[in-house]
LUMVO-197826 format. One record per residue (C-alpha): chain; y, z, x; residue number from 1. Coordinates in steps of 0.05 Angstrom, whole numbers. Layout:
+-------+--------+--------+--------+------+
| chain |     yy |     zz |     xx | resi |
+-------+--------+--------+--------+------+
|     A |      Y |      Z |      X |  NUM |
...
+-------+--------+--------+--------+------+
END
This chain:
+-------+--------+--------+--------+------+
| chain |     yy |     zz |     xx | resi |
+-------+--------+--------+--------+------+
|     A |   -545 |    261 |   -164 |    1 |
|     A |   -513 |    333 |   -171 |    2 |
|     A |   -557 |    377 |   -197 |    3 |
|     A |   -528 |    418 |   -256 |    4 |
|     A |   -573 |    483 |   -240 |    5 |
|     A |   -544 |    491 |   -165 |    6 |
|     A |   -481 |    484 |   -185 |    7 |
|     A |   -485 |    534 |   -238 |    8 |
|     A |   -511 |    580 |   -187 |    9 |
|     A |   -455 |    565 |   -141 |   10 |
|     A |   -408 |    585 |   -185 |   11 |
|     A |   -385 |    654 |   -175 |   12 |
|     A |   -351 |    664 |   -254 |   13 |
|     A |   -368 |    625 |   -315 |   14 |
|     A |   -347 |    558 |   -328 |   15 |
|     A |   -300 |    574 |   -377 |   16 |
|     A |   -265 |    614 |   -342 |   17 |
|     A |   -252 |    559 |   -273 |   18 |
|     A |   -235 |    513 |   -336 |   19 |
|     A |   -175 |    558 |   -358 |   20 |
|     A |   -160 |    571 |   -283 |   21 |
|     A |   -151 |    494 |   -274 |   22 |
|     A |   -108 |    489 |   -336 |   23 |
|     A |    -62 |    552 |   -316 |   24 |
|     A |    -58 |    523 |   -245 |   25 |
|     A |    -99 |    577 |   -209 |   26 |
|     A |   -156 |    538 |   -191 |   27 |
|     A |   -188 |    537 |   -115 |   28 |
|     A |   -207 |    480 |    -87 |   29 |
|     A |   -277 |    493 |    -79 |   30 |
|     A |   -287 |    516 |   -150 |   31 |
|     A |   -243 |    455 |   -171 |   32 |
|     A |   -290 |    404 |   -131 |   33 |
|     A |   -345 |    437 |   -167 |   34 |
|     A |   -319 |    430 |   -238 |   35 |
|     A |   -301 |    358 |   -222 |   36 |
|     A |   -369 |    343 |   -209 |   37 |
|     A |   -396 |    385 |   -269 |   38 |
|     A |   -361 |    337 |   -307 |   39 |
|     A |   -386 |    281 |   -282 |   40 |
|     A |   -462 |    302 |   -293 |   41 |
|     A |   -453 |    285 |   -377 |   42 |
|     A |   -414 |    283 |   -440 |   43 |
|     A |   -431 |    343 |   -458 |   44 |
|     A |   -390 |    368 |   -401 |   45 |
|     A |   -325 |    334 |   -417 |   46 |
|     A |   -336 |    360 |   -497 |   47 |
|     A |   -346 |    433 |   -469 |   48 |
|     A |   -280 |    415 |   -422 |   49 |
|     A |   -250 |    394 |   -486 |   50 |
|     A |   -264 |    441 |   -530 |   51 |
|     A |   -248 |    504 |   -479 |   52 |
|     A |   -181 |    464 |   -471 |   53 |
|     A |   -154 |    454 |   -542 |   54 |
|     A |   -177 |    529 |   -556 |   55 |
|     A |   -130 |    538 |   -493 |   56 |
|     A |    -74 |    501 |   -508 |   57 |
|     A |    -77 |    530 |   -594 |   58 |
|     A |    -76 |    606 |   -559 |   59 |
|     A |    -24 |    594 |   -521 |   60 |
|     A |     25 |    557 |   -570 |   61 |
|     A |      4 |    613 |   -617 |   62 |
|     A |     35 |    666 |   -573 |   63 |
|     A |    105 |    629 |   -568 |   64 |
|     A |    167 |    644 |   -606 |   65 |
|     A |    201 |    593 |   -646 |   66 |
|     A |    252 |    603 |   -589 |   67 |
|     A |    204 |    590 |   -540 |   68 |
|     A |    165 |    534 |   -567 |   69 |
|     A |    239 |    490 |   -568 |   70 |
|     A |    247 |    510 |   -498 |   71 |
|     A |    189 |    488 |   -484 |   72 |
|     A |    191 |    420 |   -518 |   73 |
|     A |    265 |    410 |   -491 |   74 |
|     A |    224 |    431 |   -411 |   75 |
|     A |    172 |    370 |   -437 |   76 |
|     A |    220 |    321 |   -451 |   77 |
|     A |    265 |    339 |   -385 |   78 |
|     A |    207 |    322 |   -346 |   79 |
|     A |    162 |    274 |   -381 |   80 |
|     A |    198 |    237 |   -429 |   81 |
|     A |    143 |    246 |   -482 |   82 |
|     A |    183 |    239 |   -551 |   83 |
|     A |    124 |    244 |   -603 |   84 |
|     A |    132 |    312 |   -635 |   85 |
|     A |     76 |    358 |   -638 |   86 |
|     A |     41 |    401 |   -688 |   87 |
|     A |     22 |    467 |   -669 |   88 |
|     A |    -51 |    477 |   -678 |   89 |
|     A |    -70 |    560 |   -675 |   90 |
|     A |   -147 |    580 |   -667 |   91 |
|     A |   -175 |    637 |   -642 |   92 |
|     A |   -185 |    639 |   -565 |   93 |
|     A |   -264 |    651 |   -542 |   94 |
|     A |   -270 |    722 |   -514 |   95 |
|     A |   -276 |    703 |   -442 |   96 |
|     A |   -200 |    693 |   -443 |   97 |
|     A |   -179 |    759 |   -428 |   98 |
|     A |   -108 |    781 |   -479 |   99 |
|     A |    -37 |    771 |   -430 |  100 |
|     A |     26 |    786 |   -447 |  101 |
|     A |     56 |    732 |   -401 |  102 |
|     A |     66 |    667 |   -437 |  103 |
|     A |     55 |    603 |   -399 |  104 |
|     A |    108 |    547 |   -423 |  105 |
|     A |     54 |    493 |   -444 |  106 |
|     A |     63 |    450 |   -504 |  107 |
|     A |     -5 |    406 |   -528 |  108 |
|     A |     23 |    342 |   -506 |  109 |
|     A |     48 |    371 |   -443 |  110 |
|     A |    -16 |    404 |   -426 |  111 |
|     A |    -62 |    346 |   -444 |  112 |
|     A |    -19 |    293 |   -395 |  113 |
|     A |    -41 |    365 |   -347 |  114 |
|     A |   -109 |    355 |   -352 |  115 |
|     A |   -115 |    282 |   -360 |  116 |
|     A |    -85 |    269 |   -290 |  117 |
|     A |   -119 |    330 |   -254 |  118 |
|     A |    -57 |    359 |   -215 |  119 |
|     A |    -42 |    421 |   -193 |  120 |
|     A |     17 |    454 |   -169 |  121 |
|     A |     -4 |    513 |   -117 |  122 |
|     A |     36 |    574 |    -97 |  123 |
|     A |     65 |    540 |    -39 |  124 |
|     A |    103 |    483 |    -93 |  125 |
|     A |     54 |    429 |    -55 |  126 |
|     A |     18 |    385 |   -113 |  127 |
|     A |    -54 |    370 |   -113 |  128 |
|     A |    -70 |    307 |   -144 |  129 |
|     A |   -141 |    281 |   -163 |  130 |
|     A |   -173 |    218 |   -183 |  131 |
|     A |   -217 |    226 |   -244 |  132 |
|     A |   -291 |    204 |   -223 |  133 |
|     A |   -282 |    135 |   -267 |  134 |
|     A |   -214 |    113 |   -258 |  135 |
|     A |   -161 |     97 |   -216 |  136 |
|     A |   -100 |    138 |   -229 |  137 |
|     A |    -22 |    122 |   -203 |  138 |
|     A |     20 |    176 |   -167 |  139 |
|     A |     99 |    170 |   -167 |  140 |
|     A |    113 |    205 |   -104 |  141 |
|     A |    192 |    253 |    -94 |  142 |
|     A |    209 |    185 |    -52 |  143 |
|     A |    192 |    134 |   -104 |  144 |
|     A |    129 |    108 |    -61 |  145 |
|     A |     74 |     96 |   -105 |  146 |
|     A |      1 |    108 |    -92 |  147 |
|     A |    -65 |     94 |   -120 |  148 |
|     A |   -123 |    139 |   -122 |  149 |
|     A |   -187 |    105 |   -125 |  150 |
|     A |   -241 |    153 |   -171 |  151 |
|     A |   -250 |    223 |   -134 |  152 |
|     A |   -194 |    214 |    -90 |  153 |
|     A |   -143 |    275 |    -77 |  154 |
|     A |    -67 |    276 |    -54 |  155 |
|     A |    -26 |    326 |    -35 |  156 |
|     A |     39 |    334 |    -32 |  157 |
|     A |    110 |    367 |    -32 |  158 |
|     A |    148 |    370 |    -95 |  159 |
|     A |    205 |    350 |    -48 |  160 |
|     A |    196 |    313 |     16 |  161 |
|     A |    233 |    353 |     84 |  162 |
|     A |    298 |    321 |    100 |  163 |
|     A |    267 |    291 |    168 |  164 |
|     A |    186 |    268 |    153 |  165 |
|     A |    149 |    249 |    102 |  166 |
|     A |     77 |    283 |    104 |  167 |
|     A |     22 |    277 |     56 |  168 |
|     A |    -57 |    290 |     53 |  169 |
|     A |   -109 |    246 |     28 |  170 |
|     A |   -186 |    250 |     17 |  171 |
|     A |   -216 |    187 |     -3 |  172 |
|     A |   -186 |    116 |    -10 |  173 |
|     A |   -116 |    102 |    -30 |  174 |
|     A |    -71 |     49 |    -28 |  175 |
|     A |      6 |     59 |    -22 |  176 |
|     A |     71 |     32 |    -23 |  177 |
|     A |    119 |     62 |     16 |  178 |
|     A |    191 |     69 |     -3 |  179 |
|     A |    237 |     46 |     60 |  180 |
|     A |    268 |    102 |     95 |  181 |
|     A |    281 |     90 |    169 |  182 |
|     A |    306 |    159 |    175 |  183 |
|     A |    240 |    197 |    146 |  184 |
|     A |    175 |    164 |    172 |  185 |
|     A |    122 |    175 |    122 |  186 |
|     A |     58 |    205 |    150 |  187 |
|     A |    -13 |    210 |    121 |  188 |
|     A |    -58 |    251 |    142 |  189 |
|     A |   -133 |    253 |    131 |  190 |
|     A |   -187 |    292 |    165 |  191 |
|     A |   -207 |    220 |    210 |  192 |
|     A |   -141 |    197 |    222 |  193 |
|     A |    -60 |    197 |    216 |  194 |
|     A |    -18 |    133 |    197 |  195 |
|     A |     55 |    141 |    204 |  196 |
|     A |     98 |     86 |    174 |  197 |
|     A |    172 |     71 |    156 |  198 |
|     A |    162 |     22 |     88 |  199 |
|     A |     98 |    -20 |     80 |  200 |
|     A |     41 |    -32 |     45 |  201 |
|     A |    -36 |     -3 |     64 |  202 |
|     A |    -98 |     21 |     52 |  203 |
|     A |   -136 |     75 |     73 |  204 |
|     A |   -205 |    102 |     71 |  205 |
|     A |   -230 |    171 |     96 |  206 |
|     A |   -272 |    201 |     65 |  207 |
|     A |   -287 |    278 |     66 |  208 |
|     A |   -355 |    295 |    113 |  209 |
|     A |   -351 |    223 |    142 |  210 |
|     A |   -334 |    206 |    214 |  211 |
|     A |   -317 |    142 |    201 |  212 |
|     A |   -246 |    123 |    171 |  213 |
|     A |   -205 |     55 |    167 |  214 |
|     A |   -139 |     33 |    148 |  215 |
|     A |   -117 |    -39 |    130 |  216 |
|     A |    -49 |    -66 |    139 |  217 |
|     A |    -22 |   -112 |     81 |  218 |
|     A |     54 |   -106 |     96 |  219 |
|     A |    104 |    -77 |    158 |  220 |
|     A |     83 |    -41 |    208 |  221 |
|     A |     37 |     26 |    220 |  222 |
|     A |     13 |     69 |    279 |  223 |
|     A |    -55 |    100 |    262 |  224 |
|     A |    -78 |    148 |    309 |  225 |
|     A |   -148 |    190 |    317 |  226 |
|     A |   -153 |    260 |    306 |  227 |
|     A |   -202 |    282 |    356 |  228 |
|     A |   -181 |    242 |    419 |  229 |
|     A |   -199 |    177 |    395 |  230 |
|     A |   -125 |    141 |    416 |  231 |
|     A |    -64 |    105 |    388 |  232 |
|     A |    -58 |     36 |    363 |  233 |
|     A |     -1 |      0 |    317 |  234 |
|     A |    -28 |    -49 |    269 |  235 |
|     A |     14 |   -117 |    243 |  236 |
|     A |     -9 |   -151 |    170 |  237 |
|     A |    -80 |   -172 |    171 |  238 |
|     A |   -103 |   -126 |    216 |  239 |
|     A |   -153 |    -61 |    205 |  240 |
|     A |   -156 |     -4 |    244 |  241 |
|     A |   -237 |     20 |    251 |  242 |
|     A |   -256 |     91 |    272 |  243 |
|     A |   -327 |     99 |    294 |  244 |
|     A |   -324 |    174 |    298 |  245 |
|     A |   -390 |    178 |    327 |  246 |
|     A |   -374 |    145 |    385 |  247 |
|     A |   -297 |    169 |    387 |  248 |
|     A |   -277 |     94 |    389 |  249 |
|     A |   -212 |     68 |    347 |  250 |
|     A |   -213 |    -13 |    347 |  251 |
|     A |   -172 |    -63 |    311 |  252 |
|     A |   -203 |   -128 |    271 |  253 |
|     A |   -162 |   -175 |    274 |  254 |
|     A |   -152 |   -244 |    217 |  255 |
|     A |   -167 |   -197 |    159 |  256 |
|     A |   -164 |   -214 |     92 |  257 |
|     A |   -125 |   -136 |     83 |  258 |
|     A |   -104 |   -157 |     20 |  259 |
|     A |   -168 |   -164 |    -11 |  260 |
|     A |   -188 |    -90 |     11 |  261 |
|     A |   -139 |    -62 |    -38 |  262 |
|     A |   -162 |   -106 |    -94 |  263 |
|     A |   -193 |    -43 |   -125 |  264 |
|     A |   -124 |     -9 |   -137 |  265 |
|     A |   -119 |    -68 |   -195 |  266 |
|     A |   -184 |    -48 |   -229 |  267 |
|     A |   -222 |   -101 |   -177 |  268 |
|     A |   -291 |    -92 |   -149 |  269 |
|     A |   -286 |   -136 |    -78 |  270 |
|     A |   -352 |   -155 |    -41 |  271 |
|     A |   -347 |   -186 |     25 |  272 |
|     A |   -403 |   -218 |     46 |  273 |
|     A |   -448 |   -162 |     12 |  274 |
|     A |   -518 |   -157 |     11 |  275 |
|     A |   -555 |   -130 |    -57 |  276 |
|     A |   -552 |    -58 |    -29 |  277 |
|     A |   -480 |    -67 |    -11 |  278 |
|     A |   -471 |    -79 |    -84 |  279 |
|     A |   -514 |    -31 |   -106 |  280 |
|     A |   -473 |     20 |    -69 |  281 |
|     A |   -409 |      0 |   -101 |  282 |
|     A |   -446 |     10 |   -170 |  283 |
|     A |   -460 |     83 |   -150 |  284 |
|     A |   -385 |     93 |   -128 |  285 |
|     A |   -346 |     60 |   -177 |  286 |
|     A |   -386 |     84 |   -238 |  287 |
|     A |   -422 |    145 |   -212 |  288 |
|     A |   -496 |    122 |   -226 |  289 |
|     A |   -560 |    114 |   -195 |  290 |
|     A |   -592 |     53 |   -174 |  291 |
|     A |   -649 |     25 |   -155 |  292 |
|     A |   -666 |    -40 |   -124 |  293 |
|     A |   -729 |    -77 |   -130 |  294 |
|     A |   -766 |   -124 |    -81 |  295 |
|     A |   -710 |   -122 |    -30 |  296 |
|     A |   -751 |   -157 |     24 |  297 |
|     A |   -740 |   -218 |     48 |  298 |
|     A |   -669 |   -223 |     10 |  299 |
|     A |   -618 |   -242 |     63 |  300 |
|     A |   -565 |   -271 |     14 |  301 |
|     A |   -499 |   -245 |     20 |  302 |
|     A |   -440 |   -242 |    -38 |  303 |
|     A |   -359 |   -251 |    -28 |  304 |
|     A |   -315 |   -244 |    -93 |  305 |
|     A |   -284 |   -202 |   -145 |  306 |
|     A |   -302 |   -174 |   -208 |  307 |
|     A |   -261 |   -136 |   -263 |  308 |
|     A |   -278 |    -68 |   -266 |  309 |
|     A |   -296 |    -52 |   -346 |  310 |
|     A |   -303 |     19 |   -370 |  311 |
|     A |   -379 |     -6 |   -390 |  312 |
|     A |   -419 |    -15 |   -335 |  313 |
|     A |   -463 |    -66 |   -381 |  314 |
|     A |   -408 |   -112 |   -378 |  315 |
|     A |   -407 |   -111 |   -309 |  316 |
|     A |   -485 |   -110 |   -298 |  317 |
|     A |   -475 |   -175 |   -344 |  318 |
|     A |   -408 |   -202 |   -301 |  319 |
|     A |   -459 |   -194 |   -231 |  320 |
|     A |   -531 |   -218 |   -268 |  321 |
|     A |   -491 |   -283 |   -276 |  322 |
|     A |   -475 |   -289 |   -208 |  323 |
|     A |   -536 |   -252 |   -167 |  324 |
|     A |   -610 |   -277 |   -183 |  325 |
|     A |   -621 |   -204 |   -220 |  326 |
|     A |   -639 |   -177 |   -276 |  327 |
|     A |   -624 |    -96 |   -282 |  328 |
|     A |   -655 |    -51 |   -342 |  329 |
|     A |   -607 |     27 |   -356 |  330 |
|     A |   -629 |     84 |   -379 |  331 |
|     A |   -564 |    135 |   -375 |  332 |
|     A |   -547 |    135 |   -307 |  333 |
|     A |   -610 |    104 |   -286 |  334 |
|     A |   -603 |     36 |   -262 |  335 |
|     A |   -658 |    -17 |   -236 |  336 |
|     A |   -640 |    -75 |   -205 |  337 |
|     A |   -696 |   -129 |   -205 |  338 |
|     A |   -686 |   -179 |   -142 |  339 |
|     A |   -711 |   -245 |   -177 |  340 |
+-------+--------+--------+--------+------+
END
């Protein structure tokens, strides 16, 4: 589990202060990787997050004219069609915000759909997209392909594609469907691996710090090639493409169920013939807990199916204790799974 003192440490300015930076955009990727994983560690996080932001947001709308506060709702509704109108909520800002005369164009809703959907728009007009760490969120790329960011996975992108390619960064698991454009392949690239493709459905899996990547082909037609002199292969449906980075080998399964890999970006938890650990691991993924397994010997079975994902992890406990000879016992994030 992250530990809440070493990342404190690591920090090189207060917390508040990377909070505003994240809400005004100015926020470095290492010091936004830490505060996404502050956050996870409790609720008292997110309230702080919360309470920094609407302190945040009030300053700001304070500062604007009545002028600017309609160009700034007319700027909101331009770009996100939010038609609720807002009241203006003015409290004074915490004394770690240092006084500016620049104004930032932010109005509450439009600076709450900000944070809820962690995105950032760098200097260089590429978007950063993120993956809270307990849901999946939905990206609408410039091309109309849409992606799915499973929790803690990051996209990033131009705000308008190049006349000629396509190109796009991920770090984690997504899934995507890719808008048909035989004149701009789309590439994704990924630390492991590169998939180019002209209009299909995949997934993909690459994790940051891992050697190991794959990608699974549900529809059309992809070339995934190694990035460290592993080959070339092109995949058809049902097919997944395997890096074993340790051994700089890139294989292809064939007769795969690819479909059922990307259950997850409809709020499904797959197992494939899993054992209890297998399971286990998903637990800690999915919900960001700890668990604990006991007497794991001689328990062979396996486990294939899928389960809704709930925003309570009880009811999901309950959903697998019905299906698995378990019983399991929480405290917080503390989870024991008792092998019956």
């Amino acid at each position: 589990m992250f530990n809440p003192v070493a990342t404190k440490e690591s920090m090189e300015r207060p917390i508040e202060e990377i909070i505003v930076g994240y809400l005004e955009g100015d926020c470095p990727t290492d010091e936004l990787r830490l505060l996404l994983e502050w956050l996870k560690e409790s609720s008292d996080h997110v309230r702080i997050f919360n309470e920094v932001r609407t302190d945040y947001i009030a300053t700001k709308v304070a500062l604007m004219s009545d002028a600017q506060l309609k160009e700034a709702e007319k700027l909101q509704m331009a770009r996100i069609a939010f038609s609720q109108a807002h009241q203006r909520r003015i409290k004074r800002m915490r004394r770690w915000i240092i006084g500016t005369a620049a104004v930032i164009m932010l109005c509450i809703g439009a600076a709450s759909i900000f944070m809820r959907n962690y995105s950032i728009v760098e200097r260089d007009n590429r978007i950063t997209a993120y993956a809270p760490h307990d849901s999946i969120r939905t990206v609408i790329l410039p091309d109309g392909s849409k992606v799915w960011l499973n929790a803690m996975a990051m996209i990033k992108y131009p705000e308008k594609f190049s006349p000629d390619c396509r190109n796009v960064e991920i770090e984690g698991e997504a899934y995507f469907e890719v808008t048909k454009d035989s004149s701009r392949p789309f590439v994704v690239h990924s630390e492991q691996i590169d998939v180019t493709v002209l209009g299909t459905t995949f997934n993909m899996q690459c994790y940051r710090g891992s050697k190991n990547a794959t990608s699974s082909l549900i529809t059309g037609k992809v070339q995934v090639e190694g990035n460290h002199g592993e080959g070339c292969i092109i995949l058809q449906p049902g097919q997944r493409a395997n890096l074993d980075g340790e051994n700089h080998q890139l294989t292809v399964q064939q007769d795969v169920n690819t479909g059922y890999d990307a259950v997850w970006h409809n709020n499904l938890i797959p197992f494939n013939n899993a054992s209890v650990e297998q399971v286990a691991h998903a637990l800690e993924h999915f919900y960001g807990v700890s668990v604990r397994i006991l007497n794991p010997k001689g328990h062979s079975h396996t486990y294939s199916g899928v389960i809704k994902r709930t925003e309570n992890i009880d009811s999901t406990l309950s959903l697998l204790r019905n299906a698995m000879p378990i019983k399991y016992s929480r405290t917080n994030n503390d989870i024991t799974l008792t092998i019956q």
